[in-house]
C-alpha positions in Angstrom: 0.0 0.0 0.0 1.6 3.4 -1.1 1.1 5.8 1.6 1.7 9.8 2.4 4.1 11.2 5.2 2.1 11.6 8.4 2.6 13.9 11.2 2.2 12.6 14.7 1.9 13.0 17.9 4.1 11.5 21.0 3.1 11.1 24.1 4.7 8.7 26.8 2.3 6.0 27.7 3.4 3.6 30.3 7.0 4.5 29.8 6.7 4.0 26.0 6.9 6.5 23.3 3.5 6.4 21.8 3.0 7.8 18.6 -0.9 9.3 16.6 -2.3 10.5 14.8 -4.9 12.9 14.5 -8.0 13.9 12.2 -9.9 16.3 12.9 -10.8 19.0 15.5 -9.6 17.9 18.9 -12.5 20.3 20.0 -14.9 18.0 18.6 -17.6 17.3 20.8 -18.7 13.9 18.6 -17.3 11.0 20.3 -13.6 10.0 18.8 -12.8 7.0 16.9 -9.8 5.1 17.3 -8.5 3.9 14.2 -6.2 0.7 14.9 -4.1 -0.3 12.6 -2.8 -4.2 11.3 0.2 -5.9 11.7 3.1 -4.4 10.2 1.4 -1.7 9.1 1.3 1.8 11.2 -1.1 4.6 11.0 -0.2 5.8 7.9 -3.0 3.4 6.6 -5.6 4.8 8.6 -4.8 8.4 6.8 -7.1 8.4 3.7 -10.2 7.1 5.9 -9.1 9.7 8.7 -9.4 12.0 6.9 -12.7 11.7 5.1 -14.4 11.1 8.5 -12.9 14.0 10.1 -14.5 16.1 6.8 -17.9 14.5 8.2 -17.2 16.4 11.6 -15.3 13.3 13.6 -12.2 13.1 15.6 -10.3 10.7 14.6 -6.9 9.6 16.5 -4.7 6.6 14.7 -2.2 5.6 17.3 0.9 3.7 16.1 0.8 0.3 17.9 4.2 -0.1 19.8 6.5 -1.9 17.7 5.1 -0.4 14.6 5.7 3.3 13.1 7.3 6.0 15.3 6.1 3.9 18.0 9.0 2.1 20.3 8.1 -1.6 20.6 7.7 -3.4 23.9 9.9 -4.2 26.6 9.1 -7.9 25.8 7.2 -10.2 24.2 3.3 -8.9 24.3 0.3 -10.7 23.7 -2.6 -8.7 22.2 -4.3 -8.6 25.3 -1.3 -6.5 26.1 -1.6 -4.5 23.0 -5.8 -4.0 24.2 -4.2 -2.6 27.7 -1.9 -0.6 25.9 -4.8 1.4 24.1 -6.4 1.6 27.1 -3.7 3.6 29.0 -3.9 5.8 25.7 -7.3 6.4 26.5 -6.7 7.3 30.0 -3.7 9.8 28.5 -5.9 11.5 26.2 -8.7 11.6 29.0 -10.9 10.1 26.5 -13.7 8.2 28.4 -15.3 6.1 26.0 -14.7 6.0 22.2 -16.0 4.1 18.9 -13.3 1.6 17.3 -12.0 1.0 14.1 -9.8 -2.1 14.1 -8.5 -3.7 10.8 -6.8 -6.6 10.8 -4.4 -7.1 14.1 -6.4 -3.8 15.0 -9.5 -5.5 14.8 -8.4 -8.2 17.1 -7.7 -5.3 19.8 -11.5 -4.0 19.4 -12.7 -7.2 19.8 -11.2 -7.8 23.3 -11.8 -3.9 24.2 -15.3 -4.7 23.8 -15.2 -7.5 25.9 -13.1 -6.7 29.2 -13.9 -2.8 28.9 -17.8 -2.2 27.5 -17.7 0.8 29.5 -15.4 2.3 27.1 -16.5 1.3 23.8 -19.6 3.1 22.5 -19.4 0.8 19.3 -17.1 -1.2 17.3 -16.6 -1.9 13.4 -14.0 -4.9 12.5 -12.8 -4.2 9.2 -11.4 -7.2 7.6 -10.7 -8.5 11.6 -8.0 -11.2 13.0 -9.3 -13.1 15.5 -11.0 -16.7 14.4 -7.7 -19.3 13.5 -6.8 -20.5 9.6 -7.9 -24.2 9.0 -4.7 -26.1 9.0 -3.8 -28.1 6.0 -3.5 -31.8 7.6 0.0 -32.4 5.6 1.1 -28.6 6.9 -0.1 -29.8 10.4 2.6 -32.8 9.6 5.2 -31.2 8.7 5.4 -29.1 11.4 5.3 -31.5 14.0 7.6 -33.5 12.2 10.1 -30.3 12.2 9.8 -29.2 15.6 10.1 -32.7 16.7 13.8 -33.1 14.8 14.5 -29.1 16.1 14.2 -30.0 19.7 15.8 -33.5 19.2 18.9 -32.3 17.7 18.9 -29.7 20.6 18.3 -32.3 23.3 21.2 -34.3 22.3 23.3 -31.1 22.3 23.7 -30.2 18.6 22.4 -27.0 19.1 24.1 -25.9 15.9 22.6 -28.3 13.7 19.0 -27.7 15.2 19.5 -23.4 15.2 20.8 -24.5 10.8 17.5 -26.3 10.6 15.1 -23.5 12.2 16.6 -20.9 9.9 16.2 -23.2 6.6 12.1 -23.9 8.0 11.8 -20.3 8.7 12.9 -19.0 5.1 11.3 -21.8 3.5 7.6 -22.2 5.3 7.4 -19.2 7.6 4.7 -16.6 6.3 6.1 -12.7 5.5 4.4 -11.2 8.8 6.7 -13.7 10.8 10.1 -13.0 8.5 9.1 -9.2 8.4 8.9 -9.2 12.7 12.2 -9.2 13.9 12.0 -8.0 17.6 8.3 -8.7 17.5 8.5 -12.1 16.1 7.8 -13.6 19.7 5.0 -11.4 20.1 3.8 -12.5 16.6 3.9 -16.1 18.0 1.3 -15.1 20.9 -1.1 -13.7 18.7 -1.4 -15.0 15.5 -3.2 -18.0 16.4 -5.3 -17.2 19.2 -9.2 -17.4 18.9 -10.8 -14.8 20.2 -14.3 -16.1 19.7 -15.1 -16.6 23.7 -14.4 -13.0 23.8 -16.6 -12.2 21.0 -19.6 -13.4 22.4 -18.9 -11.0 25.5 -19.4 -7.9 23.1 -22.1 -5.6 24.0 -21.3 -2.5 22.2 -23.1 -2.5 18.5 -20.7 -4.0 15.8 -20.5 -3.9 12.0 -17.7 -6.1 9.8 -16.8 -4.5 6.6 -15.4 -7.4 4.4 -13.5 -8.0 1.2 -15.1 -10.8 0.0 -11.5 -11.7 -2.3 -9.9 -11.5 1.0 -7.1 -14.0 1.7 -5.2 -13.1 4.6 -8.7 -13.1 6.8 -11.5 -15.3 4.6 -14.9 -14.1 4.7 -15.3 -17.5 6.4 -13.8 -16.1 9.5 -15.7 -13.2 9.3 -19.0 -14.5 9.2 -17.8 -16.8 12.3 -17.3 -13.0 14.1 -21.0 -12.3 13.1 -21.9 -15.3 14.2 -20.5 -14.7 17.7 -21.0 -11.0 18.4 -24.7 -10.7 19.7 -25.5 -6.8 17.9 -23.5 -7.1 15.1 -24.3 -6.7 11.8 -21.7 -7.3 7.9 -21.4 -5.7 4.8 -19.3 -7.6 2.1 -17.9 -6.1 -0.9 -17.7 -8.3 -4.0 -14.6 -6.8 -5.5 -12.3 -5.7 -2.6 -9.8 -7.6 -0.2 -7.7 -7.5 2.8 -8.1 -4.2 2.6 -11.8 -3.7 1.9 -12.1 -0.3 3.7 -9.4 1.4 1.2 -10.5 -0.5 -1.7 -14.3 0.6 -1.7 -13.1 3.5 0.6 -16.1 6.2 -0.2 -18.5 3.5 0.1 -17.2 2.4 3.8 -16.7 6.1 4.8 -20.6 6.9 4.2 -21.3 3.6 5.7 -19.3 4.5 8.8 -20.3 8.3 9.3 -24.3 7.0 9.5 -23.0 3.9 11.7 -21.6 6.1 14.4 -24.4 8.4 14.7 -26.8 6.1 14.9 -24.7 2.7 16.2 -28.1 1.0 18.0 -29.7 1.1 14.5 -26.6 -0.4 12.4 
């Protein structure tokens, strides 16, 4: 995705350097979104749909996720429950009491358990494209891997710590996906998350929710997103036909107009 340079703000959250971004009036007297971005990605992505909801009168604050942008990473290996706290004490920072959520992706995976464990502080919630239900394994993919972590930890066991550490690195640049290479200090955080359902915590959401999907999605299949539906008791989908992964740039003035009636009127959506 080609994106523009984006100014931000930093604020020390926690004891980490915390970098936004704003859209519109910090006056505003609508109640903010907070635009949370995916994996890998940073706030820059949540600039062309920032600012077409701050032209409809919204506030709009992007934060970059630590690890990600101008944002330092963590002191260690988070899960995303400690990613969900970490927007929390952003919250508290900005003195913003309650907020609606915009989570694609990774993002989406934080909204989901914001809505669960704080309800208090979510006035509503759209999952754009969201993370959260686990890939079907391919049976012979399922193999392999336990086949290679079962001659990784051998070799280590019996002290050939050099062969097993050879072998990791030849599985890792032959089967490992890109968001894994592309981690680096992240990559055990990575580990946590990626695989973790967060359907339980689905069903806990009480705030009203919408899913925006690309129905040529294949990073997050529609599949997984009507299992979201299918868990979130007020929650509602609109698929588009021609758009993917990342459905809210691809059909971009539909999901904007979609999203600026959706926040003013969340019980009805």
């Amino acid at each position: 995705m080609t994106t523009q340079s984006l100014t931000r703000v930093h604020h020390t959250v926690s004891g980490l350097d915390c970098a936004y971004a704003v859209f519109g009036d910090m006056g505003s007297t609508q109640t903010p979104v907070i635009a949370l971005h995916g994996w890998g990605a940073s706030a820059e992505l949540m600039m062309p749909l920032g600012k077409r909801l701050a032209a409809s009168g919204f506030r709009i604050i992007a934060p970059d996720l630590p690890g990600f942008g101008e944002s330092t990473p963590p002191p260690t290996a988070w899960s995303v429950h400690e990613y969900a706290d970490h927007v929390i004490r952003l919250l508290d920072t900005l003195e913003i009491p309650k907020a609606h959520l915009f989570g694609h992706s990774f993002g989406g995976r934080l909204a989901i358990i914001l809505g669960a464990r704080h309800p208090d502080r979510v006035a509503s919630i759209v999952l754009a494209n969201s993370a959260g239900v686990p890939p079907r394994i391919d049976p012979v993919v399922q193999l392999r891997t336990t086949l290679y972590k079962g001659m990784r930890d051998g070799l280590k066991a019996v002290g050939l710590t050099t062969i097993s550490n050879t072998l990791r690195e030849w599985y890792i640049a032959r089967y490992a996906s890109p968001d894994y290479k592309n981690a680096g200090v992240l990559r055990e955080s990575f580990v946590k998350i990626v695989n973790e359902s967060l359907l339980s915590l689905a069903a806990q959401v009480t705030a009203p929710t919408l899913l925006i999907w690309g129905a040529k999605d294949q990073d997050t299949p529609l599949w997984q997103g009507q299992k979201l539906l299918a868990a979130i008791p007020n929650a509602g989908i609109v698929v588009y036909d021609d758009a993917g992964h990342y459905s809210y740039l691809d059909r971009l003035p539909d999901v904007v107009a979609t999203l600026v009636y959706f926040y003013k009127h969340p019980t009805t959506g």
